[in-house]
C-alpha positions in Angstrom: 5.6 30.0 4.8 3.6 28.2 2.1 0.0 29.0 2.1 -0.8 25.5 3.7 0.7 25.5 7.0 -0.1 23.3 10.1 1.8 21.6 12.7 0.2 18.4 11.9 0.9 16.4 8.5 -2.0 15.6 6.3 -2.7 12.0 4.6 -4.3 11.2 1.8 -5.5 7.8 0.4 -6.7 6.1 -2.8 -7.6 2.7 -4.0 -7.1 1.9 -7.5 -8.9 -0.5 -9.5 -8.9 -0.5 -13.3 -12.2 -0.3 -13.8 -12.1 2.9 -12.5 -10.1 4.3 -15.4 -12.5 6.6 -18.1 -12.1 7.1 -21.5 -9.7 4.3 -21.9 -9.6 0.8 -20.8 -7.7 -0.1 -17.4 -6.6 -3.2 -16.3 -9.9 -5.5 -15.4 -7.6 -7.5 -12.6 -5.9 -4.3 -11.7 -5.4 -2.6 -7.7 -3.5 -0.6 -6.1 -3.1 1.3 -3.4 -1.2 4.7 -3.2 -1.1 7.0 0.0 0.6 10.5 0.4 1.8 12.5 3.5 1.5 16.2 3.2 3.8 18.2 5.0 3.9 21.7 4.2 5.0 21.8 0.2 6.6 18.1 0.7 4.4 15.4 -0.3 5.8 11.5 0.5 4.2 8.8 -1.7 3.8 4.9 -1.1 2.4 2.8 -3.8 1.7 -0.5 -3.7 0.1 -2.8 -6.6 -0.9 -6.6 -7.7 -1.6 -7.9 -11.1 -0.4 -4.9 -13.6 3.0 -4.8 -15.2 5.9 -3.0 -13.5 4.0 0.8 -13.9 6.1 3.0 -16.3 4.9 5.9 -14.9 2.7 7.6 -11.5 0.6 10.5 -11.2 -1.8 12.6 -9.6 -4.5 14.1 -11.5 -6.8 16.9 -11.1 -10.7 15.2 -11.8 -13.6 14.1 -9.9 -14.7 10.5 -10.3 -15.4 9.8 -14.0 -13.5 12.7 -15.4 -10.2 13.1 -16.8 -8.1 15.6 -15.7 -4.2 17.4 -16.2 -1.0 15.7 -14.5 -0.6 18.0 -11.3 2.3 16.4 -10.2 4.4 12.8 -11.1 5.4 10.2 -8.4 7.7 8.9 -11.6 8.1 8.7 -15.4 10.7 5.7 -15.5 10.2 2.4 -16.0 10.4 0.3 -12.6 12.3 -3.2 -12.1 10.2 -6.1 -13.5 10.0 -7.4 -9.8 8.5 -4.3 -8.0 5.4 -4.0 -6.3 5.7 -1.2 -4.8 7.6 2.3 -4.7 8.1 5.3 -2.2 9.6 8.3 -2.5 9.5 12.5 -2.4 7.7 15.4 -4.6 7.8 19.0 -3.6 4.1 20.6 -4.5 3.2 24.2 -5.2 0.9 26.2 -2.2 -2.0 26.5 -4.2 -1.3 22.7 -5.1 -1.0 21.3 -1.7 -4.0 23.8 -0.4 -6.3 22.0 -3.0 -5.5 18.6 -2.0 -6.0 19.2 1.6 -9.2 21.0 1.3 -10.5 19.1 -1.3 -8.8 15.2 -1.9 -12.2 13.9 -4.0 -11.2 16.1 -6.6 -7.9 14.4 -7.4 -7.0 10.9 -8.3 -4.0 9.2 -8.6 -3.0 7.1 -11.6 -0.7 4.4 -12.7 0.7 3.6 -15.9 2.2 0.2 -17.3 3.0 -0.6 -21.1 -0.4 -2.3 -21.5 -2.1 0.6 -20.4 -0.1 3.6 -21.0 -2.7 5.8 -20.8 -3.8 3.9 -17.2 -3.6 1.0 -15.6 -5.1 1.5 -12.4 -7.2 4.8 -10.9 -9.0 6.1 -7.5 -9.7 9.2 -6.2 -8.3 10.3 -2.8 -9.9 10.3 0.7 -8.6 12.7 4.0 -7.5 10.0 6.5 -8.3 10.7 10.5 -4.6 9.9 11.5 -1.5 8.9 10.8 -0.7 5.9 8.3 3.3 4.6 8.2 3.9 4.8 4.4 6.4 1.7 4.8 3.7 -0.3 5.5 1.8 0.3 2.7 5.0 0.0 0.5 5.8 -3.4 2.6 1.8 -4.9 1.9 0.7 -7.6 3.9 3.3 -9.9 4.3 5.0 -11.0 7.2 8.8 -10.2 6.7 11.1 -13.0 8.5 14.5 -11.6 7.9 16.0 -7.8 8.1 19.0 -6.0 7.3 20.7 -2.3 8.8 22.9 -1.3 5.7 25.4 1.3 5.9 28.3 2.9 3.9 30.7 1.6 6.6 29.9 -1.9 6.2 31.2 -2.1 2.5 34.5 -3.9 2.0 37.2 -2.5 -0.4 38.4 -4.9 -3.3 41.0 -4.2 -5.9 38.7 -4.3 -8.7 38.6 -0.5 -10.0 35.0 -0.1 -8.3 33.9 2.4 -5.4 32.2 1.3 -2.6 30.9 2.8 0.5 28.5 5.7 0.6 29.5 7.7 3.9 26.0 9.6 3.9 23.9 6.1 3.2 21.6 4.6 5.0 19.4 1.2 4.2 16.9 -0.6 6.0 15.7 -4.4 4.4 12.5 -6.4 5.5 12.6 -10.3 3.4 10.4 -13.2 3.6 12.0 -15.7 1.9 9.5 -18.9 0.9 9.7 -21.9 -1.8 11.6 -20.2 -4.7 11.1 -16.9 -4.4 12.2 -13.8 -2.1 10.0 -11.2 -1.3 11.7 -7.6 -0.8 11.1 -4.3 0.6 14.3 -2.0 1.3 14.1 1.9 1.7 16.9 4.2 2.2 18.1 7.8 2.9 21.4 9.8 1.7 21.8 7.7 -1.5 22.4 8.7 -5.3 19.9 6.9 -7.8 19.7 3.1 -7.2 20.8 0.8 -9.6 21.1 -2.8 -8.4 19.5 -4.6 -5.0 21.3 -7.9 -3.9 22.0 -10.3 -1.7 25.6 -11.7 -1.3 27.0 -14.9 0.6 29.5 -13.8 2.6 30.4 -13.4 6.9 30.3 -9.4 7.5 34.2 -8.5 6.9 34.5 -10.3 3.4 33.1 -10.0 0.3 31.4 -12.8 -1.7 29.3 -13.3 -5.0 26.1 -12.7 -5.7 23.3 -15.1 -4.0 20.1 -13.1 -5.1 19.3 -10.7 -7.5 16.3 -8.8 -6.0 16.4 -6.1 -8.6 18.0 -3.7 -11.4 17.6 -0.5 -12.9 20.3 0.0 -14.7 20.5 3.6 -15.4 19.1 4.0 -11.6 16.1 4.6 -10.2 14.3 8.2 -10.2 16.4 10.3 -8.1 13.6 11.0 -5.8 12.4 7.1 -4.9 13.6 6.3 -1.3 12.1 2.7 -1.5 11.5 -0.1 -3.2 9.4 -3.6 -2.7 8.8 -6.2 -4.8 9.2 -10.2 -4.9 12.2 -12.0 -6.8 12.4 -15.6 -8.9 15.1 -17.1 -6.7 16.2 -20.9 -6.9 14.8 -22.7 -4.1 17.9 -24.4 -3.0 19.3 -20.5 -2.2 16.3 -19.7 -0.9 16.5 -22.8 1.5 20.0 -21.7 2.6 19.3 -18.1 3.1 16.6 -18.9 5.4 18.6 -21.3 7.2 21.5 -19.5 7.4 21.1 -15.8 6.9 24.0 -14.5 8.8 25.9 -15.9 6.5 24.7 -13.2 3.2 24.7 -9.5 3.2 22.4 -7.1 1.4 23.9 -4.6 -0.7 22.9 -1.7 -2.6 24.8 -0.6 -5.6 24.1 3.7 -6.8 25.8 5.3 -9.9 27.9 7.1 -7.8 29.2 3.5 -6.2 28.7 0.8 -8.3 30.5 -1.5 -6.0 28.6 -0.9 -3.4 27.0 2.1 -1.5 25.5 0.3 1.4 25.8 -2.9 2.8 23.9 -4.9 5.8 24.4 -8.3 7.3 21.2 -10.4 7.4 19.5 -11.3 10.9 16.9 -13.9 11.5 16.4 -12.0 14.9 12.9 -11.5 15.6 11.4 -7.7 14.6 8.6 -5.7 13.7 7.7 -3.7 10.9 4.4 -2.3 9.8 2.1 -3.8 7.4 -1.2 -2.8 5.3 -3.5 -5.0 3.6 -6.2 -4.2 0.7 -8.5 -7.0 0.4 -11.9 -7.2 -1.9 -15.2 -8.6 -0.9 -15.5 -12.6 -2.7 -19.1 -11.9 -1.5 -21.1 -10.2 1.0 -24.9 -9.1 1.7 -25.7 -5.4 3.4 -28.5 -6.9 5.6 -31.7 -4.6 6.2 -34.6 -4.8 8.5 -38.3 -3.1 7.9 -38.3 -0.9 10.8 -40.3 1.6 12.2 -39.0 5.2 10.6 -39.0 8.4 12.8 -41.1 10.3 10.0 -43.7 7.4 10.3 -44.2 3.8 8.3 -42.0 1.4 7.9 -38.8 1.1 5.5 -35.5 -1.0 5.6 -32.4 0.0 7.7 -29.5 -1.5 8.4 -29.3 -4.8 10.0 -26.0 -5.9 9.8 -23.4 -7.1 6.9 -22.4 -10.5 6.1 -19.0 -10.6 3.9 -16.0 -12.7 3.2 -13.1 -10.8 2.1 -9.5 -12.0 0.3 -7.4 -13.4 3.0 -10.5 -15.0 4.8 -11.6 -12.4 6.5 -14.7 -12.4 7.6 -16.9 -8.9 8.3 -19.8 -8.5 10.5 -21.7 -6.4 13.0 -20.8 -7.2 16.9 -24.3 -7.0 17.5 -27.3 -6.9 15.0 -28.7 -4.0 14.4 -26.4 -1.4 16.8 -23.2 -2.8 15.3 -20.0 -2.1 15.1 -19.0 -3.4 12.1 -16.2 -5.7 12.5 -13.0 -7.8 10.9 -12.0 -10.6 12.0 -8.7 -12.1 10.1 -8.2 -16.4 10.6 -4.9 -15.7 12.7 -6.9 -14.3 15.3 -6.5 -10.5 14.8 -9.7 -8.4 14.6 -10.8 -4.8 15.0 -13.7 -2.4 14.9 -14.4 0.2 13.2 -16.4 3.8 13.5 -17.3 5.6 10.5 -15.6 9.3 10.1 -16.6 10.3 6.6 -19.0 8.9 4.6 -18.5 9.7 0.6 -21.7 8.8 -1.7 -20.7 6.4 -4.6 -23.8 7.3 -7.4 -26.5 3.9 -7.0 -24.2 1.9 -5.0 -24.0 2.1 -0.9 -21.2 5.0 0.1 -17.4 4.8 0.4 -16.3 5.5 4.2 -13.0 6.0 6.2 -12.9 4.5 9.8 -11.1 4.6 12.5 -10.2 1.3 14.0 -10.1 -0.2 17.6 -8.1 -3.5 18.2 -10.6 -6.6 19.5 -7.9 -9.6 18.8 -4.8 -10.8 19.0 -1.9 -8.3 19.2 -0.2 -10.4 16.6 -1.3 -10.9 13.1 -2.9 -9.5 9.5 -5.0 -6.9 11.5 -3.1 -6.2 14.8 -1.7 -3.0 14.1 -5.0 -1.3 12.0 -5.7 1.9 12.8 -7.8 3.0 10.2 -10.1 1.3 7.7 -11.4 2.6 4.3 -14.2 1.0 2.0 -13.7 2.3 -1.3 -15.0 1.3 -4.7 -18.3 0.2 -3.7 -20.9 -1.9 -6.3 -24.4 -2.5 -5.0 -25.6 -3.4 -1.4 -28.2 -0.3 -1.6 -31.4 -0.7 0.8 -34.7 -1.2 -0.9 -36.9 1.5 -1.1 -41.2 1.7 -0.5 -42.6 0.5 2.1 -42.6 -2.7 4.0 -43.7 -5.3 6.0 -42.7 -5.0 9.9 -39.8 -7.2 10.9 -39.0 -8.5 7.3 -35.1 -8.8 6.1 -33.6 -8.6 3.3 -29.7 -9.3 1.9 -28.5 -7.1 -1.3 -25.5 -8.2 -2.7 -22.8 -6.0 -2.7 -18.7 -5.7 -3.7 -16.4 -3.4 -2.3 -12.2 -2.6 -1.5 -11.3 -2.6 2.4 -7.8 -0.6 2.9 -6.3 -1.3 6.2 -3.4 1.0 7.4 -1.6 1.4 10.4 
């Protein structure tokens, strides 16, 4: 029995910017997000990034903020496909490892690395989330999929050409979105050896046929323990145009080094599904409002009024009411949710970084529908003023900040 034991898993998550990277430059654009599932000496991963290069390598870091610390354990140290943008997969963790990172997350970060950076892209520390988060949604991002694939071993057609195809034990699930000339990806999988090629082929299920689409390729494979892989892929809009029109008529496919014909294959389906989603999204600029109130100990000093924000997206952020709050989101498709603060993590001269818990208040559809927890991570600014004050003022303070919203 490993010396962290409990019948519920534990999740951790970060949000990595490159500013956030010491000693060394990170990227300026940089983010990421990267959340792990703890159960017992298993840790799952998902990461998910925009505007670094394909990371060549993931890790988790003993440190606090602003110090460097020693590799404790790597997500990967391979070189991913030049179209990924995100990754999931498996480590096993030592007890003393896995008690640390439960009973302490702030004191580990995680850390990606790409050939501009390679000694960090992208960095944040971790936060203890108050419930579940589905890692394919974080690997998947924000993006609506519109088409979706069930791959198995037993779909694959033989063809006298010398290859093996077919993986008995294999198992695939696809999410795409295909739009203008490109083909966004996310496909995960189970019982397969290392991954070397994701495609899509024009054929009726029965038949083979050529390559339509080529998603992605790692030649030599993927790192034996990644169990999923997103990304978006440069695909002729003409194809794209049929594939969308027309999508029972191609067929995913997965090639392993152990079948490089084929391991798994799934017919596509514009049927209608669901599939979970997460979306990170930055403040383009926001105000913490305060108010000169009356304080308990006596005199008057700001407190929080309210918050005025617009995030990435168009989201807009708010209190429900002035004053007694909630805070709120509220995304232009009509979703929106509430949130209530669980832990409250102080950030040096800036306003704190929280986890909340989230409560649907819109439509059941759309960016937000499904949040059920919200993070504010990598706060600048928005602190109250201090000294005293005249009754009834207000005053706005600029701030900036990352909202994480999982599900």
């Amino acid at each position: 029995m490993p010396a962290y034991a409990s019948a519920d898993d534990v999740y951790l998550a970060a949000g990595l910017r490159g500013t956030n990277e010491v000693g060394t430059p990170g990227d300026k654009d940089g983010r990421s997000t990267v959340v792990l599932k703890i159960s017992g000496n298993e840790v799952t991963f998902a990461a998910r990034w925009n505007k670094i290069g394909a990371p060549t390598a993931g890790h988790v870091h003993a440190g606090a903020k602003g110090a460097n610390g020693d590799v404790q354990f790597e997500f990967f140290t391979e070189s991913l496909p030049a179209s990924a943008l995100g990754v999931t997969g498996t480590v096993r963790a030592g007890n003393d490892l896995v008690k640390a990172l439960v009973d302490n997350p702030g004191s580990f970060y995680a850390n990606l690395h790409d050939a501009a950076h390679p000694k960090g892209a992208v960095r944040g520390q971790f936060h203890r989330l108050n419930k579940p988060v589905d890692l394919n949604g974080v690997l998947h991002g924000s993006n609506q999929a519109t088409l979706s694939a069930q791959a198995d071993g037993a779909q694959e057609v033989a063809e006298n050409d010398g290859k093996k195809r077919g993986d008995a034990d294999g198992r695939a699930t696809w999410w795409l979105r295909p739009d203008g000339s490109s083909i966004a990806y996310t496909a995960t999988w189970s019982g397969l050896a290392r991954v070397t090629n994701g495609h899509l082929h024009k054929a009726a299920a029965g038949r083979n046929g050529p390559v339509a689409a080529d998603l992605f390729a790692a030649p030599k494979g993927l790192p034996a323990n990644v169990t999923g892989l997103a990304g978006e892929a440069k695909v002729p809009a003409k194809v794209v145009k049929r594939i969308a029109a027309n999508p029972a008529a191609y067929y995913t496919n997965l090639h392993t080094t152990d079948f490089d014909g084929g391991a798994v294959r799934g017919q596509l389906s514009g049927g209608s599904f669901t599939h979970p989603r997460a979306l990170t999204a930055d403040v383009l600029r926001g105000s913490q409002i305060y108010a000169c109130t009356q304080l308990p100990a006596g005199g008057f000093g700001f407190t929080q009024f309210g918050v005025s924000a617009k995030l990435r997206r168009s989201i807009d952020h708010s209190f429900v009411a002035p004053a007694s709050g909630p805070p709120q989101w509220i995304a232009p498709d009509g979703s929106a949710v509430r949130g209530t603060v669980v832990t409250r993590t102080p950030n040096g001269d800036n306003i704190p970084e929280l986890v909340l818990d989230a409560t649907q208040s819109g439509a059941n559809t759309g960016l937000l529908a499904h949040t059920t927890q919200i993070l504010r991570l990598n706060t600048t600014g928005g602190v109250a003023p201090t000294g005293s004050c005249d009754a009834g003022a207000q005053v706005k303070v600029a701030y900036g900040a990352d909202y994480l919203f999982l599900g």
